[in-house]
C-alpha positions in Angstrom: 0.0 0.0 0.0 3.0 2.6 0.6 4.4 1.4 -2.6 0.9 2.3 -4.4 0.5 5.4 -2.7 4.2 6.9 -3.2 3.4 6.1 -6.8 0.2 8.0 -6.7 1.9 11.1 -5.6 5.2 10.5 -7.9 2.5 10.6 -10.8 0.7 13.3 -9.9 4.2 15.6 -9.5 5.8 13.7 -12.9 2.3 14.8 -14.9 3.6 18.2 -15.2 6.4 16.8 -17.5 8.9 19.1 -15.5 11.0 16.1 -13.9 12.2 12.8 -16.2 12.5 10.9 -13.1 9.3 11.1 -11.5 7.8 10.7 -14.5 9.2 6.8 -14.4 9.3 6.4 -10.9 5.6 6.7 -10.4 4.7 3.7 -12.8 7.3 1.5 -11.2 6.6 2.2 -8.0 3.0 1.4 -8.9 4.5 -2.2 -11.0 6.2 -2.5 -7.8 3.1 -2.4 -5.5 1.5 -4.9 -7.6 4.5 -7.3 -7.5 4.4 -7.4 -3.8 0.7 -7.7 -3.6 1.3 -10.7 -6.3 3.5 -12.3 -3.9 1.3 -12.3 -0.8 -1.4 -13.5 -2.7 0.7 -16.2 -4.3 4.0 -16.8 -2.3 7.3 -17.9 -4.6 7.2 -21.6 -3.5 9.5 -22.9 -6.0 12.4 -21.1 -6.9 12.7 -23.0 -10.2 9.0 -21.5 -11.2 8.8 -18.5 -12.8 5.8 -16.4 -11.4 3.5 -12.9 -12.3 5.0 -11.5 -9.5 8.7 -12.4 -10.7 8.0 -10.4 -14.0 6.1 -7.6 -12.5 9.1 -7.3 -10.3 11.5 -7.5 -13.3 8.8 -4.7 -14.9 9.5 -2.9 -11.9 13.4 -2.7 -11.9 13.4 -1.9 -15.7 11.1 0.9 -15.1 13.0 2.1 -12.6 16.8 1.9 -14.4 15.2 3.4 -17.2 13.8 6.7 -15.2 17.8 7.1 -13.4 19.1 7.2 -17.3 16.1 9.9 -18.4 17.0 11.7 -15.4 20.9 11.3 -16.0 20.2 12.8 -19.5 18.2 15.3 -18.3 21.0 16.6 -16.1 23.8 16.1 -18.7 21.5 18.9 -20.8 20.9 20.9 -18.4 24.8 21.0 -17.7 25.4 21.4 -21.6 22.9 24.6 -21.4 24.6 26.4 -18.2 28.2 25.7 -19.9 27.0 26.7 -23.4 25.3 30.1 -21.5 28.5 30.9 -19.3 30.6 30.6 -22.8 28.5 32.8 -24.3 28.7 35.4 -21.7 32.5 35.1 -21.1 32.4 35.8 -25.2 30.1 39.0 -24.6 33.1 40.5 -21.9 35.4 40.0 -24.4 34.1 41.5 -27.2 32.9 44.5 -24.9 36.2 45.2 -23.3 38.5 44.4 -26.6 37.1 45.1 -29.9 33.9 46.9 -29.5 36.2 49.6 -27.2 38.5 49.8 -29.7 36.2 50.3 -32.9 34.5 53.0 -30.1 37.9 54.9 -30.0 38.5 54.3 -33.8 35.0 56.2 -34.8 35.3 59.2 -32.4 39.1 59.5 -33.3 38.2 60.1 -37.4 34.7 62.0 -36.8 37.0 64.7 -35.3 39.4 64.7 -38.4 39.1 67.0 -41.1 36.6 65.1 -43.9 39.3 66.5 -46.7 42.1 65.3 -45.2 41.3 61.9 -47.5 39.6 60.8 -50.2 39.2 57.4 -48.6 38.3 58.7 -44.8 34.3 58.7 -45.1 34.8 55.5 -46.1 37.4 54.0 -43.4 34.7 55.6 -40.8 31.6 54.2 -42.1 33.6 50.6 -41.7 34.5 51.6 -38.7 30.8 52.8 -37.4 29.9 49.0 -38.9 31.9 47.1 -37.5 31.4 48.7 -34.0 28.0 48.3 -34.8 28.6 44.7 -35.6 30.3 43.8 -32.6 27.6 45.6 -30.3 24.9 43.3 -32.2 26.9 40.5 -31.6 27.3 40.8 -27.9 23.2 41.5 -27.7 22.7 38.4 -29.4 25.7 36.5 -27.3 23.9 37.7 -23.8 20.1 36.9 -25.8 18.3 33.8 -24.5 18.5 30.5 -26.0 14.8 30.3 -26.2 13.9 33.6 -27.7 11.3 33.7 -30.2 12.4 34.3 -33.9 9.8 37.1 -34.6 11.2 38.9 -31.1 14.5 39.3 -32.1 13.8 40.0 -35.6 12.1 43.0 -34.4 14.4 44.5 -32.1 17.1 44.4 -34.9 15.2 46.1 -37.4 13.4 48.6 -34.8 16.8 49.8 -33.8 18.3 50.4 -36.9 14.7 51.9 -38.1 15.1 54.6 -34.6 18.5 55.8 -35.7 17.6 57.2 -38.8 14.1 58.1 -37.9 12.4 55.7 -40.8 9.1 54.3 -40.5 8.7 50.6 -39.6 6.5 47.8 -40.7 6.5 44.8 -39.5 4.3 41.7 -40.7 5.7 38.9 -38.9 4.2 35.8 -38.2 4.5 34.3 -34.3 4.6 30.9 -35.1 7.4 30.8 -37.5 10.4 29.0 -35.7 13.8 27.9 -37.4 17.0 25.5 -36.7 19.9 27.9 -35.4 21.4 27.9 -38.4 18.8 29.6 -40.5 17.5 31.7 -37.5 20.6 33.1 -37.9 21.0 33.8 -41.3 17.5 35.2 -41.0 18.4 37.9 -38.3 21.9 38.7 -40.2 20.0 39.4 -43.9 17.2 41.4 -42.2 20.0 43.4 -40.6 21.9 44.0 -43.8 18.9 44.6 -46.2 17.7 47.6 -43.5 20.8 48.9 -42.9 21.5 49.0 -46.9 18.2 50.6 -47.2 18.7 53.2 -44.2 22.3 54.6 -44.8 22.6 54.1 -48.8 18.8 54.5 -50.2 17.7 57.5 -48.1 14.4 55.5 -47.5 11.4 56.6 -45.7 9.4 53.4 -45.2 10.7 49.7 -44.1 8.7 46.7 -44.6 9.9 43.7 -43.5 7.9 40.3 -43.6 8.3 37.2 -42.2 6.1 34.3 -43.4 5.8 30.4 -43.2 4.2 28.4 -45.6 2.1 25.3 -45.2 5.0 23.6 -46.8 7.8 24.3 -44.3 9.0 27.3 -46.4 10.7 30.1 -44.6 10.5 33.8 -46.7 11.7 37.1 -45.3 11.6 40.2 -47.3 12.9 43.6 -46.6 11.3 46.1 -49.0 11.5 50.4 -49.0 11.2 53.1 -51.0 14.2 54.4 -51.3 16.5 56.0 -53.7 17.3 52.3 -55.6 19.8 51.0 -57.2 21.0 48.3 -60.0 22.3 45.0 -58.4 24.1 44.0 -61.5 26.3 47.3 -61.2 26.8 47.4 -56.8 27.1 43.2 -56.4 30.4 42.8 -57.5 32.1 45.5 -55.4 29.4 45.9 -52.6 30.5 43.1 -49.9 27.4 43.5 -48.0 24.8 42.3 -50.5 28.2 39.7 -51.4 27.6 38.4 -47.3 23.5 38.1 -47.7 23.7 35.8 -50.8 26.5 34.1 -49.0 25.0 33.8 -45.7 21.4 32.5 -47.2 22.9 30.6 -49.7 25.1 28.3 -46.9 22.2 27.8 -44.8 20.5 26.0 -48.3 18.3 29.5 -49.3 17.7 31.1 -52.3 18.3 35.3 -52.1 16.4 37.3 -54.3 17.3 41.5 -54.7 15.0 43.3 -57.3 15.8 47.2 -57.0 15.6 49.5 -60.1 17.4 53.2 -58.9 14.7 55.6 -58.5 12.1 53.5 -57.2 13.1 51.5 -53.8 14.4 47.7 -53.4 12.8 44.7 -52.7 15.1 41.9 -50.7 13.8 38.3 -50.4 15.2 35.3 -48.9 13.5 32.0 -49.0 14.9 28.7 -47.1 13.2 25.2 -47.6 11.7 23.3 -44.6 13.9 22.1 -42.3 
């Protein structure tokens, strides 16, 4: 009867899904009741017999060996997460204390130089402005959570870049849309690049970004605004950011798409298959 009713209360705490062991040990202690009730109803005369209460005790001890290992795995993930976390921390001190102070220092140093002292100076401080930009995204995304919704962080990248320059924002995500790590990445990094192309080089007004999943699997973001333009066939070859979008969607098994014609905006679209 203890045996039944410690298995009654193991199920009802193990029902929540929250603890792999109690989860097994509430049927096994319950198998277990049942073998000992088995064997004062039938007592193991013969050892050489094999009886019900001999196999719901075996039931029992499997049950029970196989809850330690759930909860053994458990605790090996959750000691994977906690490691993976702290490593990702530790990586966000770094980069805040090393490069993105030194790309800090960089960018105030030239913005108080004279703009004619080269001809190549507007253009060592807007890599300069990017890549301290860069490594501040990075470390928001290294101190992010692990479990963050897609459509969250896709918004926050886009709604900061969209306050800097005062553009309008328009966002037509859907929740549900989730991604391997891989393409959630890629995802985040294009959306980045297509506004930021959009903000500093178009002049646009209006942003529109999308984010859609299809009944099929299919994973397609666009990034579109009406901004100044431009022909891709002429900027691809020497433009290294729209060079990293095709690259970046193209590695994660995606298909990039940029229609722009100058004069009338550009249109950015990356689609990725179902995972």
């Amino acid at each position: 009867m203890l045996l039944l009713a410690a298995g009654a209360i193991f199920l009802s705490r193990g029902s929540s899904g929250k603890d792999a062991l109690f989860g097994w040990l509430a049927p096994a202690l319950i198998v277990g009741s049942l073998a000992a009730a088995n064997y004062a109803l039938f007592p193991s005369l013969y050892s050489y017999w094999v009886y019900s209460g001999d196999i719901l005790r075996l039931g029992f001890c499997v049950l029970l060996a196989w809850g330690i290992g759930a909860e053994l795995r458990a605790a090996v993930q959750r000691t994977i997460e906690v490691a993976v976390l702290e490593e990702r921390r530790r990586l966000a001190r770094d980069l805040h204390d090393g490069v993105a102070q030194e790309l800090a220092f960089i960018t105030a140093e030239i913005a108080e130089l004279p703009s004619d002292l080269h001809d190549r100076l507007s253009w060592i401080h807007s890599a300069a402005e990017r890549g301290l930009y860069e490594s501040r995204r990075a470390i928001a995304a290294l101190t992010m959570p692990l479990d963050r919704p897609l459509t969250e962080a896709l918004a926050d990248s886009v709604e900061e870049i969209a306050a800097r320059s005062a553009t309008r924002l328009h966002l037509d995500l859907e929740e549900s849309v989730t991604a391997i790590a891989a393409t959630r990445e890629a995802v985040l990094r294009v959306a980045r690049e297509a506004a930021t192309n959009a903000v500093r080089h178009g002049n646009t007004r209006t942003l529109n970004v999308t984010l859609r999943g299809s009944v099929g699997g299919e994973l397609r973001l666009e990034v579109a605004d009406d901004g100044s333009g431009f022909d891709p066939a002429v900027v691809a070859p020497g433009g290294f950011g729209l060079t990293s979008m095709r690259e970046q969607v193209e590695s994660t098994g995606g298909r990039l798409v940029i229609q722009s014609v100058p004069g009338s905006g550009a249109r950015v679209e990356a689609r990725w298959p179902a995972a």
